[in-house]
N, C-alpha and C positions, 0 to 999 in steps of 0.2 A: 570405712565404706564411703564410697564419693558420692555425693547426693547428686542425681542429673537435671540440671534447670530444665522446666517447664511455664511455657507459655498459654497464654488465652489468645482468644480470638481476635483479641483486642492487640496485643503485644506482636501478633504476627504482621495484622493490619498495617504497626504503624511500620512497620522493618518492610512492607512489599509495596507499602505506598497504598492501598485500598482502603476500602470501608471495613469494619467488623462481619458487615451481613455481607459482604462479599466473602469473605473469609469463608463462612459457615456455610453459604451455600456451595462453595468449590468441595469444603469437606464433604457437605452429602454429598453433590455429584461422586466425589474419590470414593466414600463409602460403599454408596452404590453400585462400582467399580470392583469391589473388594478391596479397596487399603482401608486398614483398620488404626485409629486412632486410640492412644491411652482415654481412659474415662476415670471422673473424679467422686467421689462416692454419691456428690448429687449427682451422674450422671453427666457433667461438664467435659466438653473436652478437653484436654490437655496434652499441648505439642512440644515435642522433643526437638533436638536441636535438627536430628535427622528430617522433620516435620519440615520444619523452615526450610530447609535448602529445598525442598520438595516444591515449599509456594512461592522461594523463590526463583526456582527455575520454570515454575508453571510460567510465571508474572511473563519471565523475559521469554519467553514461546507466543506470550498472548501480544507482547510487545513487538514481536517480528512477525505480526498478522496472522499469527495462527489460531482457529476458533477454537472456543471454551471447550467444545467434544473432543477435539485432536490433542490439545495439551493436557485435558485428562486421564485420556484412553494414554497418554505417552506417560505420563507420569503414574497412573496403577499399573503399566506394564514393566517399567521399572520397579517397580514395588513385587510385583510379582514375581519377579524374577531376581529379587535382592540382589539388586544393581543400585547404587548409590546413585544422588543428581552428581556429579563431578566431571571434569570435564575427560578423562577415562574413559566413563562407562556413557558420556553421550555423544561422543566420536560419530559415532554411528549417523545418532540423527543428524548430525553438522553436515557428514557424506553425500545424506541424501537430499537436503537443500543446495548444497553448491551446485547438481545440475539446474534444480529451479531457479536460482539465482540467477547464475548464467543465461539464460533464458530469458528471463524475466530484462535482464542489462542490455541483449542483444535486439527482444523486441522495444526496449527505449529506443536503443540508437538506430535502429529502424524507422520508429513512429519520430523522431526529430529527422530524419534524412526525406523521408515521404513529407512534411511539413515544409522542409526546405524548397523545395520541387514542388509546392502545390504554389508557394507565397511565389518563386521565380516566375512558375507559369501564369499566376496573377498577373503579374511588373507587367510580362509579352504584352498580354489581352488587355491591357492598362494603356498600352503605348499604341498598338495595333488598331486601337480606338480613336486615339486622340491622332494620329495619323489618319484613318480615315476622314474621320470629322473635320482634319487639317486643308486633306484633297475636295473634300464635298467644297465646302465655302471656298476654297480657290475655283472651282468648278462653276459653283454661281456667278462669282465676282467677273471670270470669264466670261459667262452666258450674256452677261448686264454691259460689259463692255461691248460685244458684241451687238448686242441689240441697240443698243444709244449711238454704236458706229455707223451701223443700216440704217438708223433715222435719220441720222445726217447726212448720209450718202442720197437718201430720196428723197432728203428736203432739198439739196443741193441742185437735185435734178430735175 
């Protein structure tokens, strides 16, 4: 008979990259959910290997900004439906991210096009500026010429 390895909270921690009280807490939350965890005669959890792919596919959900309620509620619905984490049985959710995504890539190159076109119409209002300011002081420098000509013209006279 094959003995099936079992992990702590600690052992999963260190394979998803988290803390141990991270671990425990996602367990409740899952519990809370309905996925049910082996227990150890103290009453310890103890996770199978099935366990692990579980938090480690939570991790990489929470890793592509999905929050703690969403990759829970997705991982006791796979549970629920004895659907393994593999990439198979999460097809599904991959589906229904590609239109987010797309969306998500299209409002960038959007918000970079709108950015481009606010900096060019800057440059205009930049230049449109320093041209007038350019005409005003030619416009003085006229007026001054002017009037020092007229003084001269009535001194003369």
């Amino acid at each position: 008979m094959e003995k099936t390895k079992r992990y702590t909270s600690s052992d999963i921690a260190k394979q998803i990259l988290a803390e141990p009280v991270t671990v425990r807490k996602y367990s409740q939350m899952l519990e809370e959910k309905g996925y049910v965890f082996e227990r150890d005669s103290k009453d310890h959890r103890r996770y199978t290997d099935v366990d692990l792919t579980a938090f480690k596919h939570l991790t990489a959900l929470r890793n592509n900004s999905t929050s703690v309620e969403e990759s829970i509620t997705h991982i006791a619905h796979l549970y629920h439906h004895n659907l393994s984490i593999f990439p198979t049985d999460t097809t599904t959710l991959q589906q229904e991210e590609s239109p987010l995504l797309t969306l998500m890539k299209r409002q960038e190159e959007f918000n970079i096009k709108i950015l481009e076109r606010l900096e060019r119409q800057e440059q205009r209002q930049l230049e449109r500026d320093q041209n007038l300011i350019l005409a005003l002081r030619e416009s003085q420098e006229t007026k001054k010429q002017l009037a020092v000509a007229k003084n001269l013209g009535d001194s003369i006279e």
